[in-house]
N, C-alpha and C positions, 0 to 999 in steps of 0.2 A: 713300392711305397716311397715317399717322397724325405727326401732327407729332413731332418729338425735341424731349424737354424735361426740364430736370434735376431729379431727384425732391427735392422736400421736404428738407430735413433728419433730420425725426423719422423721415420712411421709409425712408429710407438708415441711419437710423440700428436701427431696429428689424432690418432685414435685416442689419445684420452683427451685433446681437443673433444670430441664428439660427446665422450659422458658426460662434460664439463660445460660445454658453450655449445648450448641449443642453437641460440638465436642474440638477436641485440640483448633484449631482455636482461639473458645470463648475463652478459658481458657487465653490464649494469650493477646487476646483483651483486657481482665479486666484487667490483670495483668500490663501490660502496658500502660493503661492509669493512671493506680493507683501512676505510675513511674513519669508519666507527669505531672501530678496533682500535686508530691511531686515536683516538681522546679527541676527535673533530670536532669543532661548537656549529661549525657553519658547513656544509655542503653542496655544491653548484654541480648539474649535471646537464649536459649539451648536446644534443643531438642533432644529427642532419639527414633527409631521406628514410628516416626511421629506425637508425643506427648503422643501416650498412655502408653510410657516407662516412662520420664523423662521430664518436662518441667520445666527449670529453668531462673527466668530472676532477673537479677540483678541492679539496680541502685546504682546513687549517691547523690538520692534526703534528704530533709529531716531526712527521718527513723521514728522512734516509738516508745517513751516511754517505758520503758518495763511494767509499770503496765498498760497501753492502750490492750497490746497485746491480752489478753482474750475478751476482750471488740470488738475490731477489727473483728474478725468471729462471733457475734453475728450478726440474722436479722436486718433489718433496723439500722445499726448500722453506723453513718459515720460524717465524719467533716465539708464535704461541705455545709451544711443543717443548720440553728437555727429556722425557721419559715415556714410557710406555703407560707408568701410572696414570700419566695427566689425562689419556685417554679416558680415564673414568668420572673426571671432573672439569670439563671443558664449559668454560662458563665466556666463552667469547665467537662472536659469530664465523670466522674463519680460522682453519687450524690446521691445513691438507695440505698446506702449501704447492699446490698445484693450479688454482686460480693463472696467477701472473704468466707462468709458462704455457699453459692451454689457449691462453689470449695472446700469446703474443707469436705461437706457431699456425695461428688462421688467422694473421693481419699482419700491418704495419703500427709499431707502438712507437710511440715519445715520450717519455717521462722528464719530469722536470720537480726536483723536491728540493731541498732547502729546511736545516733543524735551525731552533730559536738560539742557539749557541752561536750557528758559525755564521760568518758574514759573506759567504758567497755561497750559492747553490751548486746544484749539479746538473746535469742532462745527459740522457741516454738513447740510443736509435736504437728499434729493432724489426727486422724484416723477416720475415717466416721462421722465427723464434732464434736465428743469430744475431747476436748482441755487435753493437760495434764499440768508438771508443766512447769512455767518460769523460764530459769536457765541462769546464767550468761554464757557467752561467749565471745571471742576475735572476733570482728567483723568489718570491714571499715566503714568507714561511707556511710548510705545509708540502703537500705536492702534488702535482699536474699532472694527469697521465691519460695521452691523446692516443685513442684506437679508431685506425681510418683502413677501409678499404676489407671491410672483415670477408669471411672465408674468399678472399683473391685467387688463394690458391689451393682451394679445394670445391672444384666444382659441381662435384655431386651433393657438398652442400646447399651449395649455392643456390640451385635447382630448387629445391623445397620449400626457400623461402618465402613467405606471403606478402600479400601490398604491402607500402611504404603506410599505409593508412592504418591497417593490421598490425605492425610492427609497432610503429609509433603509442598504438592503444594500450601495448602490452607493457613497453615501456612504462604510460604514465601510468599500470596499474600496480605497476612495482613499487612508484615513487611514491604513491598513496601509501599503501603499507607498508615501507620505510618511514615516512611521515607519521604515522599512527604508531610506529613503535617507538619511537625514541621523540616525545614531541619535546624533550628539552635540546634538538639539534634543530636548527637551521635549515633548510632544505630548500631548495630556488631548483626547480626544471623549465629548460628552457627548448622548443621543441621549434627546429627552423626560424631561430631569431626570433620568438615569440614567447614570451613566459608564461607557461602553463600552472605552474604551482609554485607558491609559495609562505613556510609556515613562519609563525613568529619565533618558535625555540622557544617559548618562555615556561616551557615545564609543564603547560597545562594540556591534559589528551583534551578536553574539547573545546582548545584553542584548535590544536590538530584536526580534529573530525571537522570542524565549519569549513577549516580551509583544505579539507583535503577532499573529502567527500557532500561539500553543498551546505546549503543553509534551511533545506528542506527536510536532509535527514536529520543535521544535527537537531533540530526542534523536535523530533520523533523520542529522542530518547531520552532514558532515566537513567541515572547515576547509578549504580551497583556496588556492592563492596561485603565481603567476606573471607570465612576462613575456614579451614575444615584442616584440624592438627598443624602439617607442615606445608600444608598447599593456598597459597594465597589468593583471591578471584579480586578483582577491582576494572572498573571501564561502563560501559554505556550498553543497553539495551534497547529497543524500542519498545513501545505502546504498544497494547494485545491489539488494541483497533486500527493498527500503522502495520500492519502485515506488506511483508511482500510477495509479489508472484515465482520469486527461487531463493533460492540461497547465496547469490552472488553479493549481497551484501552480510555476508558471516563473518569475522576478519578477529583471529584468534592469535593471539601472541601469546608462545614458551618459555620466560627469561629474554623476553624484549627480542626472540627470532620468529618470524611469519610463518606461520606452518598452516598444513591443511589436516586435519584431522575429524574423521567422523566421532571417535568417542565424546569429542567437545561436541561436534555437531548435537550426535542424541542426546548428550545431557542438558543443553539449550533446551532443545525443542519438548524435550520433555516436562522440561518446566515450564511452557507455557501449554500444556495439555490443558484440556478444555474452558479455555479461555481466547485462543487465536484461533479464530477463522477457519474451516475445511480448506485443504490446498492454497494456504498462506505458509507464510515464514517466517520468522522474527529475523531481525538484523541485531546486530553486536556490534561493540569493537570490545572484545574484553582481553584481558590479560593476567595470564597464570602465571603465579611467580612458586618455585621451589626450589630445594636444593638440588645444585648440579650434579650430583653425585643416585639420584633416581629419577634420570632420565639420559634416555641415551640419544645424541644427535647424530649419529654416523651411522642410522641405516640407509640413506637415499642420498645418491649422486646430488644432488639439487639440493640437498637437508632442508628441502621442506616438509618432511615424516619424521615425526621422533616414536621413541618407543619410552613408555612410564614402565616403572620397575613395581608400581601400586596405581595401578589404572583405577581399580574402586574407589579408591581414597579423591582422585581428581574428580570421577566422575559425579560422588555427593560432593564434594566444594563444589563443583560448578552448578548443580541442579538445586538445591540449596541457596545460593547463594540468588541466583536468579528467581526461584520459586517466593524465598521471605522476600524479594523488591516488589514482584505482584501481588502479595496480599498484602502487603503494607497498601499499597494505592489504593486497592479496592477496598478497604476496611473501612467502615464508617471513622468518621474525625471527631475525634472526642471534644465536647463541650471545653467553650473559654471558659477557667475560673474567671469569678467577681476579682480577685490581685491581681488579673492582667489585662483586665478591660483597660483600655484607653481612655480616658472620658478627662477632656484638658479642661471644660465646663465643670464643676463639682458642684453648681446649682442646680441642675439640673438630670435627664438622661441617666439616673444610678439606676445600676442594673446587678440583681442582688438575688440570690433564690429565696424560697418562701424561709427554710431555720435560720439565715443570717439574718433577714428580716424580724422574725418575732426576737430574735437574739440583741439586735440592734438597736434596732428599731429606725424611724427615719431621722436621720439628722440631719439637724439644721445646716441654713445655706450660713458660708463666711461669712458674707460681707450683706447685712441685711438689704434689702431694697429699700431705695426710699418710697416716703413714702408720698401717697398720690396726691393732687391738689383737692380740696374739699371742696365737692361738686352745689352750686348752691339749689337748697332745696326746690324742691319745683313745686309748684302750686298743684295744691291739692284740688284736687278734680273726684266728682265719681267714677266709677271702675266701668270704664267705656268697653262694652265686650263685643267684640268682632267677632261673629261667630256664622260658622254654615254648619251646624247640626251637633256633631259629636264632639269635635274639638272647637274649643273657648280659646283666645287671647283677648288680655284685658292689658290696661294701661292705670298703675297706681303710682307713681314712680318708674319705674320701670316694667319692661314686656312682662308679663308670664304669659304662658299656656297653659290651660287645663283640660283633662278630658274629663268630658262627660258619658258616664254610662245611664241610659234611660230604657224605659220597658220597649218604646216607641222610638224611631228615627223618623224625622221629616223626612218627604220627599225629595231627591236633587233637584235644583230647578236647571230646568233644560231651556234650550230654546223654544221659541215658540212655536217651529215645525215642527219639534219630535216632542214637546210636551202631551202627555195623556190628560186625559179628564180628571179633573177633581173630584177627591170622592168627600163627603161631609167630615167635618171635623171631628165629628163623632167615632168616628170609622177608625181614626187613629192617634185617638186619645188628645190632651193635652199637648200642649209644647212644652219644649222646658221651661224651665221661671227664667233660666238666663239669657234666652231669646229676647228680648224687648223691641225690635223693627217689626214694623208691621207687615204683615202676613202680602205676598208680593199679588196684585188685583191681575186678573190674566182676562183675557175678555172672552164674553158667553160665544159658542159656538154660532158661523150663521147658519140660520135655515136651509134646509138644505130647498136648491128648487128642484123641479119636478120637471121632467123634459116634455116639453109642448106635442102635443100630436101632431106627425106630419096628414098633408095633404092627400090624399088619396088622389093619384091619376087617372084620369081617365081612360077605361080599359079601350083598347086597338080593336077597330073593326077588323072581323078576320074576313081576309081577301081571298076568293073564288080558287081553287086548286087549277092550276094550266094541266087541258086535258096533253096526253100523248101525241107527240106529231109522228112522224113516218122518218126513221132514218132505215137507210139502206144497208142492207147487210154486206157483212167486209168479209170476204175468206180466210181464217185461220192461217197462221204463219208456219209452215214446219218447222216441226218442234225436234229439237236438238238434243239428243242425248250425253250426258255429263257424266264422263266417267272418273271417278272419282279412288283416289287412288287407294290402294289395298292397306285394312286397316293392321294397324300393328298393334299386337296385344302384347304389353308389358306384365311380366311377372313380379308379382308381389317378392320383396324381397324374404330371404330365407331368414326365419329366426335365429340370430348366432345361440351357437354351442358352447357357450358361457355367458357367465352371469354378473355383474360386479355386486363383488358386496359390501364395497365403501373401501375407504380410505384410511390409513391408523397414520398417526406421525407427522402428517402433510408430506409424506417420501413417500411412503407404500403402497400399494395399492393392490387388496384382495381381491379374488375372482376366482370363481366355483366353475369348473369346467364341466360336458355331461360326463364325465365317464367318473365322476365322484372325488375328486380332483379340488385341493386345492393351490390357487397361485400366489406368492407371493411377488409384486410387479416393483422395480424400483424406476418411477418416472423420470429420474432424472437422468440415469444410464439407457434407459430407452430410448427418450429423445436426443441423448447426444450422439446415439447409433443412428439414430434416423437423419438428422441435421450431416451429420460426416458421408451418408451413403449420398445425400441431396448433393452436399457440394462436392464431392468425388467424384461423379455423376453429370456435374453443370460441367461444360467447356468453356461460357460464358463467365466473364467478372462476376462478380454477385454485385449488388445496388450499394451505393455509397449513400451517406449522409455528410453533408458540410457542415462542420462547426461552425457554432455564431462566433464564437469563441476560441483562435487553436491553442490544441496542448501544449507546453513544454513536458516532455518526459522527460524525468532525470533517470540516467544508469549509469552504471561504471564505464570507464574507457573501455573495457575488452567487447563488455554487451552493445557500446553506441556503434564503434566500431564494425562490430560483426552487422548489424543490422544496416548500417552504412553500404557494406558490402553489397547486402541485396535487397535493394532496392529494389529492383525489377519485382523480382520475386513479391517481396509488400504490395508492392502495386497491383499485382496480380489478383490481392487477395481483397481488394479493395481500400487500402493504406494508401493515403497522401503524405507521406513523410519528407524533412528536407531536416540536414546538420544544422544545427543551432547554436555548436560551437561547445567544447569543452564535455565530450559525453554527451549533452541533451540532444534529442529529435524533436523538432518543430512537428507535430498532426496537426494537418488540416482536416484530413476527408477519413472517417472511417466508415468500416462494413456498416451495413444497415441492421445489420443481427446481433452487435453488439454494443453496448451502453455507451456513451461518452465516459462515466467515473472508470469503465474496466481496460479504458484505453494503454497506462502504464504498465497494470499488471499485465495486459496480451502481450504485450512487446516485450516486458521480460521472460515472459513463458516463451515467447517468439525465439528471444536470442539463444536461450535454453535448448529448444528442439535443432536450429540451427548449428551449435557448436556440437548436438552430438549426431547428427545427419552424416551422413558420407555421398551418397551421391542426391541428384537435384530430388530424381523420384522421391528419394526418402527424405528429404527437407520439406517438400511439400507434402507428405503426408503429415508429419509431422504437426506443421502448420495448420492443418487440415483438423488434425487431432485438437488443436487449441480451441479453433474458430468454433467448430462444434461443441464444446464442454462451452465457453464463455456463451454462446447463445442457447442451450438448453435451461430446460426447468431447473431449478437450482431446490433441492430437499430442503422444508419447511413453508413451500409455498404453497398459497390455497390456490388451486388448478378448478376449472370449470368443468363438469361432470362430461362434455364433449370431448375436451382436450383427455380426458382420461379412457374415453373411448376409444380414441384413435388407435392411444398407445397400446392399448388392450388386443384390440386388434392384430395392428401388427404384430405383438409378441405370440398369440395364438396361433396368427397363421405362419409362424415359420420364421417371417421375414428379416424379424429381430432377435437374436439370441447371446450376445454379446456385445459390451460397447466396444469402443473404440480402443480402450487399454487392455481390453481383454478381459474386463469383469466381469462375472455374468449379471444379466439383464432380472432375471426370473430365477424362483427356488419354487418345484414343486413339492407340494407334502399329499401322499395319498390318502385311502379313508382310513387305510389300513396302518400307518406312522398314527395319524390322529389317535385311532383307537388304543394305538401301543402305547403312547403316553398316558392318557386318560385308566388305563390297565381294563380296558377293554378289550382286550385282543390276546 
């Protein structure tokens, strides 16, 4: 057996490198919360090649003694800490002190800080975590600290690392939710001499959310705010109709620290139960606030996992809190009272319900109108009545109208092509007295005339028949037999051994099989079985469609990223896509099987199956799995009694028995279940 012996320093030290600093990303994360920690207003973060060249972030916090500085990259070395109690109430995002020294034994560091006291800074070099000397320098207040060349000297990490493109993604998606926790900081990312983000600091989260996440999400969502005892909920939601295709847009904050947690996940989504969408997702940016002292941040390397000491209690605050924002929306809007009508006119436009009105009554206008010039009388005339039948307008002074009701109405007068004949005046009575024009003369019918007898012709001598002349007979041509090919008789097709017996739901669909049998069918998991075997099946692209119009999709940096990656792959699937800069994908061209509006959500269901794929087969099935569900019947739709044949069909004969997640297609109930319920059996 091998002797026990205690490892090196630099080896111990490089292994807790590894729990500590994944990737760029980490490097990131410590470093800036270390910013936060120091009272930072403003934060600048620099990157080059995707962190593995240059990661630089800068502050305005604080800063650092310069004789602390050696001290500072030592293990467990750190300020937030004096006891073991304090473990119980850590209300700041770093506290392990083991950040500084993990980062600084897988690279090459510089630091440069400077407190608002003294008037000259400091600087420090470090290379695979030995410190050299402290030397004086000119420095802002705040501190500098440049990590260049990371795992240099560990190259089996090195190995694992992904594109500069992938890196970089991961990055800005850390910067977003920094940005979205503390939006009263500052925050500038700058990625290859380019500035990717930048928030205003001025306290407001959706100041943060516009600039951090789009101007498309931020118009999605509703302000939220509650409370449940000692747990506080406040932040933004989206619309039940703003659904997205995963959850990559969730983004949950514990005391202003980014965590990922499903408990908050279920209590979200829970409250938006039947109101969002089948296979939608709500988006967030919400933020739980409690006390430090029930909840615990130190079960995961990465403290992005806490543990609640009263999980129930978070979980109605958050479901609650979320639940009364959507019924608030959807509740009818109560009636303006008559005290908050606007009405800058008060002659006019009062708007009043009927008791204030008998209460009231109308009241006079301010300021009376004058009044109008006196019209001079007009010469009296008799009452000149224009009239076609039932309605009178006369002239006394002024227009009136009258109608007249009589036993009798005159005829319309028509034209004179489609007027009918006059019947006596007899026939429908008097006129009325107010009629006085005379009765309109129409002229008598002409005679009809009577068509002349033609001439009779004179009948045709019939001429002598030509007797038969002599033709000579011609011999018969041999005649040629025509074999005519063997007929084929077609069998009538076989009665199928089921029956449909309609449809419940617009989803289901009944059918009576012979053996007494009944099925219940779900069309819409049939067809996505049948769509997934079609194109698993095709080796060929499937048909594209070009937009008159292309998408921008917007997604977070990890999901643009990743789909960035494989492009080939999109392409494959019938996807025109190209980077559009900042997250979004430019589409141009999609599958012919599915819609133009379901283009965002595929891509995010896309990036979804891709990040948890492991090798290509299973990334295209994956994929495979999308394409099929987005172009299947979707439950609720009226289907064509054909279309549900088909389906019938194939699930009868075998073909279909499961979709593509594994659900099943079909539930059968025999006669004898039937009877058992019914208690006939």
């Amino acid at each position: 057996m091998p002797h026990i012996q205690q490892l090196p320093a630099h080896v111990a030290d490089l292994i807790a490198a590894g729990e500590v600093v994944e990737r760029p990303a980490s490097v990131v994360k410590e470093l800036v919360e270390n910013a936060i920690d120091a009272g930072a207003s403003a934060v600048v973060v620099e990157i080059r090649r995707g962190g593995m060249g240059l990661i630089r972030v800068t502050d305005n916090g604080c800063g650092i003694t310069p004789g602390e500085l050696p001290t500072a990259f030592l293990r467990h070395a750190t300020s937030k800490l004096r006891s073991a109690g304090d473990l119980g109430k850590i209300g700041t995002l770093g506290f392990r002190g083991e950040a500084l020294a993990a980062i600084s034994a897988v690279s090459r560091v510089e630091i440069l800080t400077r407190q608002k006291d003294s008037g000259s800074g400091a600087c420090l070099h470090l290379e695979g975590g030995v410190p050299g000397q402290v030397e004086e320098a000119g420095a802002p207040v705040g501190t500098t600290i440049a990590v260049r060349d990371l795992f240099y000297n560990t190259p089996a990490r090195l190995k694992f690392m992904k594109k500069d493109s992938a890196e970089t993604a991961a990055v800005a998606g850390l910067m977003q939710h920094l940005a979205l926790s503390h939006p009263d900081i500052s925050f500038k990312f700058i990625k290859d001499g380019v500035e990717s983000l930048h928030t205003p600091g001025d306290g407001k989260t959706e100041s943060a959310v516009y600039a951090a996440l789009g101007r498309d999400f931020a118009k999605s969502l509703v302000p939220v705010e509650g409370r449940g005892g000692e747990v506080a909920v406040s932040g933004f939601v989206t619309q039940p109709l703003m659904g997205r295709g995963s959850r990559s847009m969730q983004v949950f904050f514990v005391n202003g620290r980014f965590i990922k947690s499903q408990l908050l996940t279920a209590a979200l989504e829970e409250g938006y139960r039947n109101q969002i969408m089948k296979g939608k997702f709500p988006g967030c940016v919400l933020s739980v606030t409690l006390p430090v002292t029930e909840v615990d941040v130190n079960v995961h390397p990465a403290k992005t996992q806490v543990k609640f000491a009263r999980e129930r209690e978070v979980f109605d605050a958050v479901y609650h809190t979320v639940l009364d924002c959507l019924d608030a929306r959807t509740a009818p809007a109560a009636p303006k009272s008559v005290q908050q009508a606007v009405n800058p006119r008060k002659d006019f436009f009062q708007t009043m319900d009927a008791k204030t009105y008998r209460e009231q009554g109308a009241k006079p206008t301010e300021k009376p109108a004058p009044a109008a010039p006196a019209r001079p009388a007009a010469p009296s005339k008799p009452a000149r009545p224009v009239s076609g039948g039932l309605y009178t307008t006369s002239w006394d002074g002024e227009w009136r109208s009258t109608v007249q009701v009589a036993d009798s109405v005159p005829p319309l007068v028509r034209p004179a092509a489609f007027r009918p004949l006059e019947k006596p005046a007899g026939a429908f009575g008097k006129p009325p007295a107010s009629v006085t024009e005379k009765p309109v003369e129409r002229p008598a019918p002409a005679p009809e005339k009577k068509p002349e007898p033609r001439a009779q012709a004179p009948a045709e001598p019939e001429l002598p028949k030509p007797e038969p002349s002599f033709v000579p007979a011609i011999p018969p041509e041999p005649q040629t037999t025509l074999e005519l090919p063997e007929q084929q008789t077609i069998e009538e097709p076989k009665e199928a051994p089921w029956r449909i017996a309609g449809e419940v739901l617009h989803t289901y669909i009944i059918c009576e099989s012979g053996d007494g049998c009944v099925w219940l069918i779900d069309k819409h998991a049939a067809h996505e079985r049948i769509n997934f075997d079609r194109l698993k099946a095709n080796l060929e692209p499937p048909m594209r469609q070009t937009l008159l119009r292309p998408i921008a999709a917007e997604l977070t940096k990890e999901d643009g990223a990743l789909l960035l990656e494989n492009l080939s792959l999109l392409t494959q699937f019938g996807f025109a896509c190209e980077d559009f800069g900042d997250g979004a994908i430019l589409v141009r061209e999609v599958p012919a099987d599915i819609n133009a509006e379901d283009t965002a959500p595929t891509l995010e269901e896309f990036a979804e199956n891709l990040r948890a794929g492991r090798s290509l087969e299973e990334k295209r099935e994956n994929l495979l799995h999308t394409m099929a569900c987005k172009a299947a019947i979707k439950g609720g739709w009226t289907s064509d009694p054909a279309e549900l044949r088909v389906l019938v069909e194939k699930v009868q004969s075998g073909e279909v028995k499961y979709c593509p997640h594994g659900r099943p297609v079909a539930v059968k109930l025999t006669k004898y279940e039937l009877e058992k319920m019914f208690r006939r059996a």
